[in-house]
C-alpha positions as CSV (number, residue, x, y, z in Angstrom):
1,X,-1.6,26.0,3.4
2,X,1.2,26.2,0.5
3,X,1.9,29.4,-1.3
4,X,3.4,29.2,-4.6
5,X,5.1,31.8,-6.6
6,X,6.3,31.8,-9.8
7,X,8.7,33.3,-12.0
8,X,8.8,34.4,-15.7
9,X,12.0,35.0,-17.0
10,X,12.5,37.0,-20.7
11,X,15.7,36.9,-23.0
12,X,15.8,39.6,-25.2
13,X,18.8,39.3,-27.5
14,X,20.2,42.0,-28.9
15,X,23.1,43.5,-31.1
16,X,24.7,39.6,-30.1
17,X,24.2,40.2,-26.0
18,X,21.5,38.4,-24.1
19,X,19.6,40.6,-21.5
20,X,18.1,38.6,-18.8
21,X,14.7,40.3,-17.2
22,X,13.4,38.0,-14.6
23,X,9.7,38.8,-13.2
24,X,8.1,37.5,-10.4
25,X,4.0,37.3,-11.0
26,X,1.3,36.2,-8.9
27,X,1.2,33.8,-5.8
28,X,-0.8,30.6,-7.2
29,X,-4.4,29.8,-6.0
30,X,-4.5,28.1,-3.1
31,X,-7.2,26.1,-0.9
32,X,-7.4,25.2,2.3
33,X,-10.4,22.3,3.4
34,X,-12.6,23.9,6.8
35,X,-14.4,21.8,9.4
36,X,-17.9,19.8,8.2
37,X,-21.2,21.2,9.0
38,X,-24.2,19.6,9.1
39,X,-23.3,16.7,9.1
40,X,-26.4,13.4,9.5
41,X,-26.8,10.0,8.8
42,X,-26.2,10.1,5.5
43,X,-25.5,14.1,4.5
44,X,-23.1,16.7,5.7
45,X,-21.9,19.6,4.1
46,X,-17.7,20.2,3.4
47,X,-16.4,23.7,4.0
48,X,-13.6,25.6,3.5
49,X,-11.9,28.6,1.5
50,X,-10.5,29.5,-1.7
51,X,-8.0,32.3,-3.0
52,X,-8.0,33.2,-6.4
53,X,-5.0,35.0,-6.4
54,X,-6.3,37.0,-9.1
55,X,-6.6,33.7,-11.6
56,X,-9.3,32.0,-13.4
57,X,-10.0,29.4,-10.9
58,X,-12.4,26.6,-10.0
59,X,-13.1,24.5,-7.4
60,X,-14.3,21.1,-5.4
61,X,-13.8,18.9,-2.6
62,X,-12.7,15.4,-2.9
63,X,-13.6,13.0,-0.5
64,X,-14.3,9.0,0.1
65,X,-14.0,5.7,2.6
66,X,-10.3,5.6,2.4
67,X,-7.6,8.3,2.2
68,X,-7.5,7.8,-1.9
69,X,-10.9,9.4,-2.0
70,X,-12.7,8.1,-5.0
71,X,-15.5,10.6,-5.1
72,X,-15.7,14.3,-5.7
73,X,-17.9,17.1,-5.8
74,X,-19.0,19.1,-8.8
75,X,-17.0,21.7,-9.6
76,X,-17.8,25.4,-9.2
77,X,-16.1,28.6,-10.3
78,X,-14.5,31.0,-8.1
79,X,-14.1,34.8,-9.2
80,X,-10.8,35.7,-10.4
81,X,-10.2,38.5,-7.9
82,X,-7.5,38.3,-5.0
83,X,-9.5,37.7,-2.0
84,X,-10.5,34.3,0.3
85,X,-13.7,33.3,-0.6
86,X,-15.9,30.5,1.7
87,X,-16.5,27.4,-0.4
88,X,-19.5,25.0,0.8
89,X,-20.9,21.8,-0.9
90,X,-23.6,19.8,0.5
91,X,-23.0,15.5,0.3
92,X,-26.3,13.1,0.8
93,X,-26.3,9.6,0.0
94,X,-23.9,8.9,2.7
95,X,-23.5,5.5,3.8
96,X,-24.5,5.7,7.7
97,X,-21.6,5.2,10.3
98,X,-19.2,5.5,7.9
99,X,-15.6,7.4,8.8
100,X,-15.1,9.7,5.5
101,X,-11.5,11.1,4.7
Protein backbone atom coordinates (compact mmCIF):
# COMPACT_ATOMS: atom_id res chain seq x y z
CA UNK A 1 0.00 0.00 0.00
CA UNK A 2 1.30 3.67 -0.93
CA UNK A 3 0.26 6.64 1.21
CA UNK A 4 0.33 9.96 -0.39
CA UNK A 5 0.26 13.24 1.12
CA UNK A 6 0.05 16.42 -0.23
CA UNK A 7 0.86 19.85 0.41
CA UNK A 8 -0.77 23.29 -0.33
CA UNK A 9 1.38 26.09 -0.14
CA UNK A 10 -0.21 30.00 -0.02
CA UNK A 11 1.68 33.29 -0.76
CA UNK A 12 0.15 36.08 0.58
CA UNK A 13 1.93 39.27 -0.49
CA UNK A 14 1.84 42.10 1.49
CA UNK A 15 3.02 45.75 2.08
CA UNK A 16 6.01 44.25 -0.66
CA UNK A 17 7.00 40.94 1.64
CA UNK A 18 5.89 37.44 0.65
CA UNK A 19 4.60 35.28 3.57
CA UNK A 20 4.87 31.70 2.92
CA UNK A 21 1.97 29.44 4.81
CA UNK A 22 2.56 25.84 3.81
CA UNK A 23 -0.43 23.30 4.75
CA UNK A 24 -0.38 19.86 4.76
CA UNK A 25 -4.07 18.24 3.81
CA UNK A 26 -5.21 14.89 3.54
CA UNK A 27 -3.47 11.55 2.89
CA UNK A 28 -4.75 10.53 -0.88
CA UNK A 29 -7.16 7.60 -1.34
CA UNK A 30 -5.61 4.55 -1.50
CA UNK A 31 -6.53 0.80 -2.52
CA UNK A 32 -5.21 -2.22 -1.87
CA UNK A 33 -6.54 -5.58 -4.26
CA UNK A 34 -7.69 -8.73 -1.54
CA UNK A 35 -7.60 -12.43 -2.38
CA UNK A 36 -10.43 -13.90 -5.08
CA UNK A 37 -13.46 -15.59 -3.78
CA UNK A 38 -15.60 -17.69 -5.48
CA UNK A 39 -13.91 -18.34 -7.93
CA UNK A 40 -15.37 -21.31 -10.96
CA UNK A 41 -14.92 -22.16 -14.38
CA UNK A 42 -15.73 -19.22 -15.72
CA UNK A 43 -16.74 -16.67 -12.62
CA UNK A 44 -15.00 -15.45 -9.48
CA UNK A 45 -15.43 -12.60 -7.53
CA UNK A 46 -12.25 -9.85 -6.89
CA UNK A 47 -11.97 -8.40 -3.37
CA UNK A 48 -10.30 -6.00 -1.67
CA UNK A 49 -10.50 -2.52 0.24
CA UNK A 50 -10.73 1.06 -0.30
CA UNK A 51 -9.96 4.35 1.78
CA UNK A 52 -11.51 7.45 1.05
CA UNK A 53 -9.47 9.43 2.95
CA UNK A 54 -12.19 11.75 3.28
CA UNK A 55 -12.39 12.43 -0.76
CA UNK A 56 -14.89 11.93 -3.39
CA UNK A 57 -13.83 8.65 -4.63
CA UNK A 58 -14.70 5.75 -6.95
CA UNK A 59 -13.64 2.58 -7.62
CA UNK A 60 -12.92 -0.79 -9.85
CA UNK A 61 -10.72 -3.60 -10.35
CA UNK A 62 -8.83 -4.14 -13.49
CA UNK A 63 -7.94 -7.37 -14.55
CA UNK A 64 -7.01 -9.61 -17.91
CA UNK A 65 -4.83 -12.63 -19.63
CA UNK A 66 -1.67 -10.78 -19.34
CA UNK A 67 -0.21 -8.32 -16.80
CA UNK A 68 -1.48 -5.22 -19.15
CA UNK A 69 -4.98 -6.13 -18.17
CA UNK A 70 -7.29 -5.10 -20.89
CA UNK A 71 -10.53 -5.41 -19.04
CA UNK A 72 -12.12 -3.66 -16.11
CA UNK A 73 -14.99 -3.67 -13.93
CA UNK A 74 -17.63 -1.02 -13.71
CA UNK A 75 -17.07 1.49 -11.55
CA UNK A 76 -18.67 2.09 -8.18
CA UNK A 77 -18.59 4.97 -5.66
CA UNK A 78 -17.13 4.87 -2.44
CA UNK A 79 -18.35 7.30 0.46
CA UNK A 80 -16.25 10.18 1.06
CA UNK A 81 -15.62 9.52 4.78
CA UNK A 82 -12.10 8.34 6.30
CA UNK A 83 -12.55 4.73 6.89
CA UNK A 84 -11.45 1.26 4.80
CA UNK A 85 -14.35 0.07 3.15
CA UNK A 86 -14.54 -3.84 1.59
CA UNK A 87 -14.89 -3.55 -2.20
CA UNK A 88 -16.29 -6.84 -4.08
CA UNK A 89 -17.15 -7.28 -7.79
CA UNK A 90 -18.32 -10.42 -9.23
CA UNK A 91 -16.59 -11.53 -13.06
CA UNK A 92 -18.58 -14.35 -15.28
CA UNK A 93 -17.70 -15.03 -18.73
CA UNK A 94 -14.43 -16.34 -17.84
CA UNK A 95 -12.56 -18.25 -20.30
CA UNK A 96 -12.04 -21.72 -18.39
CA UNK A 97 -8.37 -22.65 -17.36
CA UNK A 98 -7.32 -19.51 -17.93
CA UNK A 99 -4.37 -17.73 -15.40
CA UNK A 100 -5.94 -14.04 -14.88
CA UNK A 101 -3.55 -11.21 -13.64
Amino acid sequence: MRHLRHAAVLVIVTGGAAILVAAALAAAPTAITGTVSAAGGTTATLNGTVNPAGAVTDWWFEYGTTKSYGSKTSTAAASSGSASLSASKALSGLAPATTYH
